[in-house]
C-alpha positions, -999 to +999 in steps of 0.1 A: -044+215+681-035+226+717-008+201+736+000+208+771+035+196+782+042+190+815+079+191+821+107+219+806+136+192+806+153+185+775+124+164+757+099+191+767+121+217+757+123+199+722+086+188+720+075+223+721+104+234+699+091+209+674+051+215+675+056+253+677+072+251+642+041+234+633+021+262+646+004+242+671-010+262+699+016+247+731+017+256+773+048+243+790+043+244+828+067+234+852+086+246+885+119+259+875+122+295+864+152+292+845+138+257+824+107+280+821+128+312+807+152+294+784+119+283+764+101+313+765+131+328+751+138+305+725+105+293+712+070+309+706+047+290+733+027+301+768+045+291+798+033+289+831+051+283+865+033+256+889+029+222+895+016+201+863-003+179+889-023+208+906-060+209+893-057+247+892-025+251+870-044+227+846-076+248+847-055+281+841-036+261+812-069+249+794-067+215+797-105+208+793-095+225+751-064+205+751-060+176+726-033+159+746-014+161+777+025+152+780+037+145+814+079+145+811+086+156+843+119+135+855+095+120+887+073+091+880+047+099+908+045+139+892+035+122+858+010+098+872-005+124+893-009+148+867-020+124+844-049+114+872-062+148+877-059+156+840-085+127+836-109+138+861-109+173+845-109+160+810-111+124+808-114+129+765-078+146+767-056+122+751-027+112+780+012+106+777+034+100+805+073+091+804+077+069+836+114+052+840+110+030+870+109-003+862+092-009+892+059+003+869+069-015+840+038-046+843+021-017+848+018+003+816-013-016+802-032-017+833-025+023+833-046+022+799-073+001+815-078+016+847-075+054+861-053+074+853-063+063+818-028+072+803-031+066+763+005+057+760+033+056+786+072+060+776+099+043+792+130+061+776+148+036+788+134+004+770+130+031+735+170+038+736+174-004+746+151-010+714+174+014+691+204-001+707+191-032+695+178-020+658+215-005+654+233-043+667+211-063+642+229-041+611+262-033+621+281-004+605+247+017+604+245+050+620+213+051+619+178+025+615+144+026+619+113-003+616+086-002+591+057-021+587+063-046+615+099-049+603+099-061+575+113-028+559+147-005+574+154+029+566+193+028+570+215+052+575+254+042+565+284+063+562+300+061+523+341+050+525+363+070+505+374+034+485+331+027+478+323+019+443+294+040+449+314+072+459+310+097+431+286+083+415+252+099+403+222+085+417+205+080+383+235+060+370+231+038+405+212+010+391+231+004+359+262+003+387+242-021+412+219-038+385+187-030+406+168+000+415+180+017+449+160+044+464+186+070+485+160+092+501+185+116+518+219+124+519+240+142+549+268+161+537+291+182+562+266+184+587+236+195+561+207+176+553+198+171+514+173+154+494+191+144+465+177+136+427+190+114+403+216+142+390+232+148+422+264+123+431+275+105+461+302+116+475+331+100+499+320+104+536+286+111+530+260+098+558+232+079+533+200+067+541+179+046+521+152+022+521+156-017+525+133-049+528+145-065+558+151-098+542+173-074+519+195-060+545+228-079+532+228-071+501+222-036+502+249-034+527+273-054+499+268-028+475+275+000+496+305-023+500+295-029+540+298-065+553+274-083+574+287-097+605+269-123+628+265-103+661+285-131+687+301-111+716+291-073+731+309-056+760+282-031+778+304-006+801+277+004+827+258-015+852+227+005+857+192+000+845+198+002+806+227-015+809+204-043+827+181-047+802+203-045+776+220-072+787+193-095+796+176-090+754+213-101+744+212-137+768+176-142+753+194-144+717+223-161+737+251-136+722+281-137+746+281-106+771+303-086+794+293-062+815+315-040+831+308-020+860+326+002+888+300+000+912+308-032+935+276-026+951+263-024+917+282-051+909+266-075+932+231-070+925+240-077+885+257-108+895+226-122+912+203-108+885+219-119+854+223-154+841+253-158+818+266-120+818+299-120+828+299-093+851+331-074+856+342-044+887+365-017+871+366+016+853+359+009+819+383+037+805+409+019+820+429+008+791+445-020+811+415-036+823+402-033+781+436-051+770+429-080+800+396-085+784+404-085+753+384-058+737+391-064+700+381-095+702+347-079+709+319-077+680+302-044+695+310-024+727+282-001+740+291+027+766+261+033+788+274+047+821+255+080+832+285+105+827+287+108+787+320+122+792+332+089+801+310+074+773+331+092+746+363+085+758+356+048+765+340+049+731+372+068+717+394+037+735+379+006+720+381+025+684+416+029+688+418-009+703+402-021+668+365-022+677+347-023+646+313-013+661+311+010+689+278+027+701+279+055+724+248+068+749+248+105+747+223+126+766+234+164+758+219+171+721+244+196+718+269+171+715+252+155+690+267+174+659+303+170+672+300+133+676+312+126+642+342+146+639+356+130+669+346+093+650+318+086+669+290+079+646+266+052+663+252+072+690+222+066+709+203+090+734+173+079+760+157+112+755+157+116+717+143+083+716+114+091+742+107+120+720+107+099+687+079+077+705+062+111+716+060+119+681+044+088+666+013+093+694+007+129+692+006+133+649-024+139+630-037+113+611-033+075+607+006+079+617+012+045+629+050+051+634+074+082+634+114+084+635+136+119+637+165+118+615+198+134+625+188+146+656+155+169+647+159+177+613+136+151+594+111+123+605+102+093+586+060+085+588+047+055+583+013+056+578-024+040+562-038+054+528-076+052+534-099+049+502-111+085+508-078+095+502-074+115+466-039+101+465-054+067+458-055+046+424-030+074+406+007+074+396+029+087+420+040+113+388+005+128+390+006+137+427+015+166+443+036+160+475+050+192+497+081+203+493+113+187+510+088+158+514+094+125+493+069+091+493+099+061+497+079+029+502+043+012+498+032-018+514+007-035+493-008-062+512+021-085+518+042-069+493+071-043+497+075-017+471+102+009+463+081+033+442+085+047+412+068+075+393+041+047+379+039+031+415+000+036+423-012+036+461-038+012+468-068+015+498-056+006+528-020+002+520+011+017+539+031+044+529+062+053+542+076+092+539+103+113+543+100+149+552+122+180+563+107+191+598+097+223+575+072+196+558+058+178+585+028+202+590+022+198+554+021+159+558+002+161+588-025+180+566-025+156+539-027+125+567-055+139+584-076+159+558-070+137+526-064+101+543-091+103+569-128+104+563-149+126+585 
C-alpha cells in the first residue's frame, strides 16, 4: 500500500510514524527542511522537498501507484489544491484533506460530489469538540470512544486507592460484581498491558473496558464512580473550538460560561452566542475563578491556544474543587507528563484528526478506529463478512495475533461481551483491541479473511 502525506506537521509526522511500522510503503513531501529532516531521521519513509500541490512533486512522488493521498498541510487552500491536482493525475487515488476553516464547513459533502473529489475531509476542530463531548457525557473517564452507532463505550477510568475492585484479580471480578466484566487493557505506570484473568487490579491503575451505552452507570458504580447529570461547564477560550463547543452545549441547554481575554474576541461571541455567558479576563486569574464561582461548576474545559496556560488554568480549578476538568494539549510530548501533574482528561485537536485519519486509510471493512494512550493501541470496529473463516466458530478455536484481543460482537440488535463460546455471525460487528505491534496483523485478517475478492 503506498500513502502519500502531504504535510510534515505533527499529524504527518505521526501518520508516517504509524504506517511505517506497518511497513507500508510512505512519501512525506513538504517545504520545510528541518520538518523534512526530523522524519527522515526518525522514521524509515521517502521524503521529498516541494510543494504537495505542484503536479510535478506528485509525478516524482508516484501518485498515479498511490492508494491514498493525505493533505495536512496547516493551509486550507494547499490541501484543496493538492487534493485537485491529485485528482486530475489520479482521479482513482483515494483523497483526505484536514481543512479547519469553518468558512468550508457546508462544504465538506459537496467536496465529495464535485472536483476536488476529496473521499473524506477532517476538521480537527469539530473531531477534538466531538471527544470533548464523548468525555462530558461520562464524567470521571479519561478516556471513551463510540461503537456501533453508540450504543457501545470503550472506557477508560482511573482505579481509587479506596475501590472495591483495587487488588482484585480479574477472574474473581464477576463473583465481586455478580456479572461478567470484560477489562481489555490495563495502564500501569505509564505501560500498556493486556491483562488475563490471573493478573489483579491495582490502585491507580488507568482501566479500560467495554460498556453498552445504556450500561454506562452501572459500570461506573462498580468501579465505585458516580454519574453526575452534566448542568453547568465553564469553557476558558473564546476561539473557534471554544465556539463550537459552546453552541453543542446551548443545543442540550446545559448552563455555559465562556471566558475569554480577547475583548475584540469578546464581542464577536456575544453577538454569536445565545445564552453563553460570555465573560473578558484571564482565565488563570484566580480572582476572577473565585468571582464566578468555579466549584460550583460541573466541568471546566481549558481551550485557549497556549497549552501552558491550559495546564495551569487546568491545575487552578482542581485545586478550587472541580471535579472534572478537561485540558486541550497540542505538544504529544506532554502527553505522558499530564498525569503526574493530575491532569488526566486531556484532549488534543491533532490526535484526534489523526484517529479520524486512521479509520479512512485501514484495510478492510474498518468502519471506526480509536488510538489508545496516545499511539500505543487502537480499538477497530469492524463487519465480519460470510467469507470470513472466523465465522460460525467459538471464539476458543480462533487464532487472533498476539497483543490483539476480540472485546465485543454486535449481533443484529444485540450487544455481546464475548466469551470463549461466543460465535461471530455473517455480517455482524466486531470490536478489537490491538497493540500498534498488531495492527498490521489485524489489517491482514480484515482485508484477506473478511473481504471477498
Amino acid at each position: 500500500m503506498k500513502i502519500i502525506i502531504i504535510g510534515a506537521g505533527e499529524v504527518g509526522f505521526h501518520i508516517a510514524g504509524r504506517l511505517a511500522l506497518e511497513n507500508k510503503d510512505v512519501v512525506v513531501i513538504d517545504q520545510n527542511s528541518e520538518a523534512l529532516r526530523r522524519i527522515s531521521d526518525a522514521i524509515d519513509v521517502q521524503v521529498l522537498k516541494g510543494s504537495g500541490s505542484s503536479p510535478v512533486m506528485l509525478e516524482e512522488a508516484g501518485v498515479r501507484e498511490a492508494e491514498i493521498v493525505l493533505a495536512l498541510t496547516d493551509s486550507d487552500e494547499t490541501n484543496l489544491v493538492a487534493c485537485l491536482v491529485a485528482d486530475i493525475l489520479s482521479p482513482v487515488t483515494k483523497k483526505l484533506a484536514r481543512i479547519r476553516n469553518s468558512d468550508f464547513d457546508e462544504y465538506h459533502e459537496r467536496f465529495k460530489e464535485f472536483a476536488p473529489h476529496i473521499d473524506t475531509v477532517i476538521n480537527p476542530e469539530i473531531e477534538v469538540v466531538k471527544t470533548i463531548e464523548r468525555l462530558l457525557s461520562v464524567p470521571g473517564a479519561v478516556d471513551i470512544g463510540e461503537f456501533a452507532d453508540g450504543r457501545m463505550k470503550f472506557i477508560g477510568i482511573r482505579l481509587d486507592e479506596n475501590a472495591r475492585l483495587a487488588g482484585i484479580r480479574l477472574s474473581e471480578i464477576p463473583k465481586k460484581l455478580g456479572r461478567r466484566t470484560l477489562i481489555a487493557a490495563v495502564i500501569r505506570n505509564e505501560e500498556l498491558i493486556i491483562p488475563r484473568g490471573s493478573d489483579r487490579l491495582l490502585a491507580n491503575d488507568l482501566i479500560y473496558f467495554i460498556s453498552e451505552t445504556k450500561n454506562v452507570d452501572e459500570m461506573l458504580s462498580a468501579f465505585d464512580k458516580q454519574a453526575r447529570p452534566l448542568r453547568r461547564v465553564l469553557i476558558v477560550g473564546g476561539g473557534r473550538i471554544g465556539y463550537r463547543l459552546a453552541s453543542f452545549l446551548e443545543e442540550k441547554s446545559i448552563y455555559t460560561k465562556i471566558i475569554e481575554k480577547n475583548p475584540e474576541r469578546c464581542s464577536q461571541l456575544a453577538e454569536s452566542m445565545k445564552k453563553t455567558v460570555i465573560l473578558c479576563g484571564d482565565g488563570s486569574d484566580q480572582s476572577l475563578m473565585l468571582e464566578e464561582n468555579i466549584a460550583d461548576m460541573d466541568a471546566v474545559v481549558t481551550l485557549t491556544d497556549d497549552e501552558e496556560t491550559n495546564i495551569l488554568v487546568s491545575l487552578l480549578a482542581r485545586r478550587m474543587g472541580v471535579r472534572d476538568i478537561i485540558t486541550k494539549i497540542s505538544k504529544f510530548s506532554y502527553f505522558p507528563l499530564m498525569s503526574m501533574i493530575g491532569i488526566e482528561q486531556v484532549v488534543s485537536p491533532r490526535l484526534s484528526a489523526i484517529n479520524t485519519i486512521l479509520q479512512h486509510i485501514r484495510k478492510g471493512k474498518v468502519l471506526s478506529a480509536i488510538s489508545i494512550k496516545g499511539e500505543e493501541a487502537e480499538v477497530l470496529e469492524a463487519i465480519a463478512l460470510p467469507t470470513s473463516d472466523i465465522v460460525g466458530k467459538p471464539l476458543k478455536n480462533l487464532s487472533f495475533p498476539k497483543g490483539a484481543l476480540l472485546i465485543g460482537i454486535i449481533h443484529n440488535d444485540e450487544v455481546i461481551i464475548p466469551s470463549g463460546e461466543s460465535i461471530i455471525e455473517p455480517d455482524d460487528r466486531i470490536i478489537i483491541f490491538a497493540r500498534k505491534e498488531a495492527v498490521q496483523q489485524i489489517e491482514k485478517i480484515l482485508t484477506v479473511k473478511l473481504e471477498f475478492f
